[in-house]
C-alpha positions in Angstrom: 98.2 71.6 57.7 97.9 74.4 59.9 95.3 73.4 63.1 93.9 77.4 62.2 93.0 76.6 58.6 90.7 73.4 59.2 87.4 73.6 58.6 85.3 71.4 60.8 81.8 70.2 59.9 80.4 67.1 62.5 77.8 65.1 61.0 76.8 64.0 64.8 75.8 65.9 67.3 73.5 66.2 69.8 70.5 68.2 71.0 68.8 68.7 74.5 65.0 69.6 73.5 64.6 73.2 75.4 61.6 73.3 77.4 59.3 75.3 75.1 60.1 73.8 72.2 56.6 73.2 71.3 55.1 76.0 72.1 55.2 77.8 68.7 54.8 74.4 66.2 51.6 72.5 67.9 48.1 73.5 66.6 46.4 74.5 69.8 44.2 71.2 70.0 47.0 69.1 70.7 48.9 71.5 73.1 47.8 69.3 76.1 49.7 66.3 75.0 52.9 67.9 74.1 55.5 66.8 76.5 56.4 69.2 79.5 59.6 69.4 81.7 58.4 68.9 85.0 60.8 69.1 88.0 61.0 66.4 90.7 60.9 66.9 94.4 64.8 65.3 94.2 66.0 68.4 91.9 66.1 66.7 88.6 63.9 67.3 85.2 62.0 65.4 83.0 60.0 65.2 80.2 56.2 64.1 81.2 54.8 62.1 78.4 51.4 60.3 78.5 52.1 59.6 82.0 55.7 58.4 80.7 58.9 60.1 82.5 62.1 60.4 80.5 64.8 61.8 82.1 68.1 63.2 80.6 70.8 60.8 81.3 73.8 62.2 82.6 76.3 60.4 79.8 73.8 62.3 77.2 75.2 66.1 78.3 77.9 66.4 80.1 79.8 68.4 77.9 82.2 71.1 80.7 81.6 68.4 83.5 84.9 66.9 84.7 85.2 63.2 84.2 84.4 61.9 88.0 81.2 63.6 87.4 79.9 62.0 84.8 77.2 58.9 85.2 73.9 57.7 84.2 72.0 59.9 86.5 69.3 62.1 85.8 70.1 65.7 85.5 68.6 69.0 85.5 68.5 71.7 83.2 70.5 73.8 85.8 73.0 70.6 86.3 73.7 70.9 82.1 75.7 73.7 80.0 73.4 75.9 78.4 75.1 75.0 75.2 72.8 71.3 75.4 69.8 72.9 75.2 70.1 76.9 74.1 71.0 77.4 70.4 72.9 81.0 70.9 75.0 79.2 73.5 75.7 76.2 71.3 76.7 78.5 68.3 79.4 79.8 70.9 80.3 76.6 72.2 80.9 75.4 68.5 82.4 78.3 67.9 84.6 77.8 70.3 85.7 74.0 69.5 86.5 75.7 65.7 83.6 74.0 64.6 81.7 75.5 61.8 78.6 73.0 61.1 76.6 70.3 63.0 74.1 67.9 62.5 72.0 67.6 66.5 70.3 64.1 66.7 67.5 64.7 68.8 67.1 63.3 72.7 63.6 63.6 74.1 62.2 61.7 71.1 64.4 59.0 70.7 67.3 59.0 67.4 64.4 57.1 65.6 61.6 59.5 66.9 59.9 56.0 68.5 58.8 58.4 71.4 55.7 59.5 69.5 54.8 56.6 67.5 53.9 55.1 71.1 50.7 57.4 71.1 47.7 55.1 70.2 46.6 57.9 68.5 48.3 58.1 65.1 47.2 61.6 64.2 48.4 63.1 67.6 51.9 61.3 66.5 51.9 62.4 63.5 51.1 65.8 64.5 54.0 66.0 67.0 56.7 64.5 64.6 55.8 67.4 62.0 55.9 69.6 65.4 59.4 68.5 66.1 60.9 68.5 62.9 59.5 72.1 62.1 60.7 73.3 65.7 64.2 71.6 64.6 63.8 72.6 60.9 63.2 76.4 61.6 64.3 77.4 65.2 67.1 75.7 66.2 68.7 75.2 62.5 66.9 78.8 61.5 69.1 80.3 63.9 71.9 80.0 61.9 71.4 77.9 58.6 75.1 78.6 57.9 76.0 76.1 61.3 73.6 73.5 61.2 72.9 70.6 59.0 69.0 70.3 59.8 68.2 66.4 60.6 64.6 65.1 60.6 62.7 62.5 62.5 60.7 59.8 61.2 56.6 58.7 61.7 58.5 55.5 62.4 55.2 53.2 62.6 54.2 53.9 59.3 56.3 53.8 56.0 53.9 56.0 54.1 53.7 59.2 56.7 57.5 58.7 57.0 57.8 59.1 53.3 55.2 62.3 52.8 57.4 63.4 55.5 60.7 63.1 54.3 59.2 64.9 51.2 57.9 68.0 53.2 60.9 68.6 55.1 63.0 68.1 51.9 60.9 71.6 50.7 62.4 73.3 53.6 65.6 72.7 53.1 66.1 69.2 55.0 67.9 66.4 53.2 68.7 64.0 56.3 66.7 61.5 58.5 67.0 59.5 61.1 66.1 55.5 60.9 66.6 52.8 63.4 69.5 50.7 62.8 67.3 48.0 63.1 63.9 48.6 63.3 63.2 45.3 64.5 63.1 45.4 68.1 60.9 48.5 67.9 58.5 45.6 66.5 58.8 47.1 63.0 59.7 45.0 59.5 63.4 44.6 58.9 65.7 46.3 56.8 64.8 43.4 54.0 61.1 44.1 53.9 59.7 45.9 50.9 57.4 47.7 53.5 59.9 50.5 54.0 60.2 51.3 50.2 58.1 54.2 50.3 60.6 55.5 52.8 63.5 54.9 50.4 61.9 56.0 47.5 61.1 59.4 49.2 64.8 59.3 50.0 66.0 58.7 46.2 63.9 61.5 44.9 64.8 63.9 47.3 68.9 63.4 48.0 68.1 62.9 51.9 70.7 61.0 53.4 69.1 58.0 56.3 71.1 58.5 59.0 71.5 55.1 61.4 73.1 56.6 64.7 74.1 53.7 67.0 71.3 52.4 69.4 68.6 53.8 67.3 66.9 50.3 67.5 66.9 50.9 71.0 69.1 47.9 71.2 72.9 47.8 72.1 75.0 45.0 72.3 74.5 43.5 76.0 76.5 40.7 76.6 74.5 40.3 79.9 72.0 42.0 82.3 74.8 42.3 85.1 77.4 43.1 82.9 79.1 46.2 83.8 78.8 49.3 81.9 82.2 49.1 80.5 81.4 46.2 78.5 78.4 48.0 76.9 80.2 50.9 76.0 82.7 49.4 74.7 80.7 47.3 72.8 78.8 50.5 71.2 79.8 50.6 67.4 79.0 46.8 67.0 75.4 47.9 66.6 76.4 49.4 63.3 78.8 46.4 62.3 75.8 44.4 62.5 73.5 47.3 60.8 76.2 47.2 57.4 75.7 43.7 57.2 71.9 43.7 57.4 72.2 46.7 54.5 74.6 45.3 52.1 72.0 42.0 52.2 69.2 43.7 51.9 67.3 45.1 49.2 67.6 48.7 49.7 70.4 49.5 47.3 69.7 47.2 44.5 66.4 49.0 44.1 67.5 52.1 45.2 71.0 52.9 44.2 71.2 56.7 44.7 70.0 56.4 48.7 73.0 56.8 51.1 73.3 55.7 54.7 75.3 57.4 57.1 76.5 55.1 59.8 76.9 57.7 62.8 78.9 56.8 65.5 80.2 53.8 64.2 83.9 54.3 63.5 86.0 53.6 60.6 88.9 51.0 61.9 86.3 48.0 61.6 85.5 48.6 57.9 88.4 47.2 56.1 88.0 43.6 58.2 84.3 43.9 57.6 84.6 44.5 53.6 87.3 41.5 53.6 84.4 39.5 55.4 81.7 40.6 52.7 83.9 39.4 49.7 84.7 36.2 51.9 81.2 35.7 52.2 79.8 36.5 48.4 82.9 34.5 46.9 82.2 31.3 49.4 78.4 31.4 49.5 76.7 33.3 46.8 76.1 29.9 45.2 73.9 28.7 47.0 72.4 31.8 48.9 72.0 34.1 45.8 74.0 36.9 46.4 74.1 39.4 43.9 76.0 42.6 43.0 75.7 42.9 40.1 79.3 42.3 38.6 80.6 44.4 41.7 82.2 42.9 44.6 80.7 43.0 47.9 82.8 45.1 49.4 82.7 48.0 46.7 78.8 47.5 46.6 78.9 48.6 50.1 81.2 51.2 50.3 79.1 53.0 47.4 76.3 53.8 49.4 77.6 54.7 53.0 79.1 57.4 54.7 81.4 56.5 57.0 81.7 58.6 60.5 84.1 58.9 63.5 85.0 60.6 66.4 88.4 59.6 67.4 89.9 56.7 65.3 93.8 57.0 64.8 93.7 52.5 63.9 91.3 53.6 61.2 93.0 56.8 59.9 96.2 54.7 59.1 93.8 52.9 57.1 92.4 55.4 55.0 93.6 55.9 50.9 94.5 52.0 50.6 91.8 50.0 52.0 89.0 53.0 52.9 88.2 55.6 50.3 88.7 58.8 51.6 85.5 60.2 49.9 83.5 58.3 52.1 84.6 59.6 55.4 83.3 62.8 57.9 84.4 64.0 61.0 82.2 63.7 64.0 82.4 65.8 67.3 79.4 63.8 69.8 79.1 67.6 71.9 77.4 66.8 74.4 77.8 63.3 75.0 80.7 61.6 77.0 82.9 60.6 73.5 82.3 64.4 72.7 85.6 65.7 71.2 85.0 68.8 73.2 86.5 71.6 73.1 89.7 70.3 71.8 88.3 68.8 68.3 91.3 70.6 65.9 94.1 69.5 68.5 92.8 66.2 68.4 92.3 65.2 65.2 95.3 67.2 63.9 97.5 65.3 66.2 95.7 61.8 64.5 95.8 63.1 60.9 99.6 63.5 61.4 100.3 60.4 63.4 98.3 58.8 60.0 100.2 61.1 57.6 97.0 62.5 56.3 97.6 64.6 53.1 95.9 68.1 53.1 93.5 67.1 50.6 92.6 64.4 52.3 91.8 66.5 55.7 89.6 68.8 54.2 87.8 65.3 52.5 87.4 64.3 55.8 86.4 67.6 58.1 84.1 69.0 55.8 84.1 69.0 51.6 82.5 65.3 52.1 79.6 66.2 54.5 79.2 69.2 52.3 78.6 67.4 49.3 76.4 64.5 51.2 74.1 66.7 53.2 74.2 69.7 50.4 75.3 71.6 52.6 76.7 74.9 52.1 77.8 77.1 54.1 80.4 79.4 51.9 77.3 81.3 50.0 76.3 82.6 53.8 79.7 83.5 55.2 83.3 83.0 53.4 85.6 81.0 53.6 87.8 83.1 55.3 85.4 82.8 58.5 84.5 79.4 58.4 88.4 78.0 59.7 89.1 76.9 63.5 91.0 80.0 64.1 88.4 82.5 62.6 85.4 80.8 64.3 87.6 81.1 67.8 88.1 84.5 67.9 84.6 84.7 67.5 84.2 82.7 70.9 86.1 85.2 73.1 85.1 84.7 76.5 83.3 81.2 76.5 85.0 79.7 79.0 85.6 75.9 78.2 87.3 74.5 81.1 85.4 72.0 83.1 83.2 73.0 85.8 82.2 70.8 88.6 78.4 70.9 89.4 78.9 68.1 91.9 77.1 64.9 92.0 73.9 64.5 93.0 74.3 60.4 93.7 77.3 59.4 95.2 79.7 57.1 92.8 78.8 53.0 92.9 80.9 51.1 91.7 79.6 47.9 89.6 77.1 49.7 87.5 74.9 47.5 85.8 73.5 47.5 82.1 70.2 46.6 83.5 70.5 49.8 85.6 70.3 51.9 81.7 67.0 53.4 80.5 67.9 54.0 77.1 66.8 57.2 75.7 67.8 56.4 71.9 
């Protein structure tokens, strides 16, 4: 395939709240508790919450920084490219990456919107998730509902608000959500409690897709406090290796076989081990512990109701057709974060799909006719064809310059950072 003629659509992204994003979406009553950027007498921003600060972490946008620059550090606005947080400068910095759609996990609320359902008041939560989904919904998306996949957040502490939720934002054109990967440690029922049917019901009825982004629990795999961050990052996609078990086990897809679960972030070279595991499992055990799939294996139960995403994963590629179905599979890009395949996304997955010996068909699976179908997502009855490849969308991107661009540190570099040194922002 020519890299010109792909057509990219990520199904993970990223968005930095802009400051005013509430300004237009909360009734006036509850404009004094919206969060507000505040800056801090060392330079950096952060969100004020109910007395809560929650910074942007440096490894969260640094999309055009240079590589010695990134870090956990707070940021600024200033200290981020515009493309994090302003939606006309993200459409360019798409553009420019020969990206045509995205789905932007959000930031400031957390990937499982636990930020609000903190608030002892549940009708001041409630108020600001329908805030933040309508600001997402019909601002950032509404700017151009030909690039963006629009992604909702949940009333995580309650299954029933979730669920009327899901429903509203299904009306205006939403058919994604996040959900914790485990809501457990956010001191929620598991993934095999009947509480959350509502939730998957509501899903079921309305084609939304639950998206389960890694860390969404607020939970990574720590090996130990004063580990080094290496090990934490490298450790990442276990979250949703542990997630597909907890799903294939659970209840969820027996009673509700039409709800799909993207598993964002995770990868795709794992899966093959992991469904060989599953049908170890059911054969050896589902004796005694009751397993049931209902005259399918284990593995093909659990490959039916996922979505499987990845950034970079040449291992997994050379896997895909014999032991991953192709229909399963979308492209992600990460902009802003540090795995971001920014700005080269075409050169680099062309340069995998090759090294794989990718058929055509099987690219355009991959980059975008699957996440179309998923998400129903259409962007070809809002601009052709024509306009939606990586060489069409970069000539619209004249002048964005894309090279990095040192801001300069504002903390010197120590080495030995700590997982214990993290506030997680997922």
């Amino acid at each position: 395939m020519n890299m010109n003629d792909m057509i990219i659509v990520s199904v993970d992204d990223h968005v930095v709240e802009p400051p005013d994003m509430f300004t237009r979406h909360l009734p006036a009553k509850y404009a004094d508790i919206a969060p507000r950027v505040i800056r801090k007498p060392d330079g950096t921003d952060v969100w004020d919450f109910q007395g809560m600060e929650i910074p942007n972490i440096g490894l969260n946008a640094v999309a055009g920084r240079p590589r010695d620059e990134y870090g956990i550090d707070p940021t600024s606005f200033d200290e981020i490219r515009p493309g994090c947080f302003d939606v006309e400068k993200r459409v360019l910095d798409m553009s420019a990456n020969g990206t045509l759609g995205s789905l932007n996990f959000p930031s400031l609320p957390g990937f499982a919107g636990r930020l609000f359902g903190a608030l002892e008041d549940k009708t001041a939560a409630r108020v600001l998730t329908e805030a933040y989904n309508d600001w997402h919904i019909d601002e950032w998306c509404g700017y151009a509902p030909d690039r963006f996949i629009p992604l909702a957040i949940p009333a995580i502490w309650d299954a029933e608000i979730t669920a009327a939720e899901i429903r509203r934002v299904a009306t205006k054109g939403c058919h994604a959500i996040t959900f914790p990967e485990n809501p457990v440690p956010l001191g929620l029922p598991s993934l095999h409690d009947d509480y959350w049917d509502p939730v998957w019901r509501a899903c079921s009825d309305t084609g939304t897709v639950v998206c389960m982004h890694i860390g969404s629990s607020s939970k990574l795999v720590v090996t130990a406090p004063d580990a080094p961050m290496d090990v934490m990052i490298v450790l990442q996609p276990m979250n949703i290796v542990q997630c597909a078990a907890d799903l294939t086990f659970s209840p969820i897809w027996q009673k509700f076989p039409n709800v799909k679960v993207a598993l964002s972030e995770g990868g795709i070279g794992w899966v093959p081990y992991f469904m060989e595991r599953l049908n170890h499992t059911f054969e050896t055990h589902h004796e005694w512990t009751g397993a049931n799939f209902g005259g399918q294996s284990a593995a093909e139960f659990f490959l039916d109701h996922v979505i499987l995403c990845f950034i970079s994963d040449p291992v997994g590629l050379k896997l895909v057709g014999e032991h991953i179905d192709v229909s399963k599979i979308c492209v992600e890009v990460d902009y802003p974060h540090s795995d971001a395949n920014w700005p080269n996304a075409p050169e680099n997955l062309l340069a995998e799909f090759a090294a794989a010996s990718i058929s055509d068909a099987d690219i355009n699976a991959m980059t975008h006719l699957n996440a179309m179908r998923e998400f129903q997502y259409d962007p070809f009855s809002v601009r052709a064809r024509e306009n939606c490849t990586v060489g069409a969308l970069r000539t619209e991107a004249i002048g964005v310059d894309t090279n990095p661009t040192p801001k300069g540190r504002r903390f010197p570099h120590r080495k030995g950072v700590q997982v214990s040194e993290l506030n997680p922002t997922a």
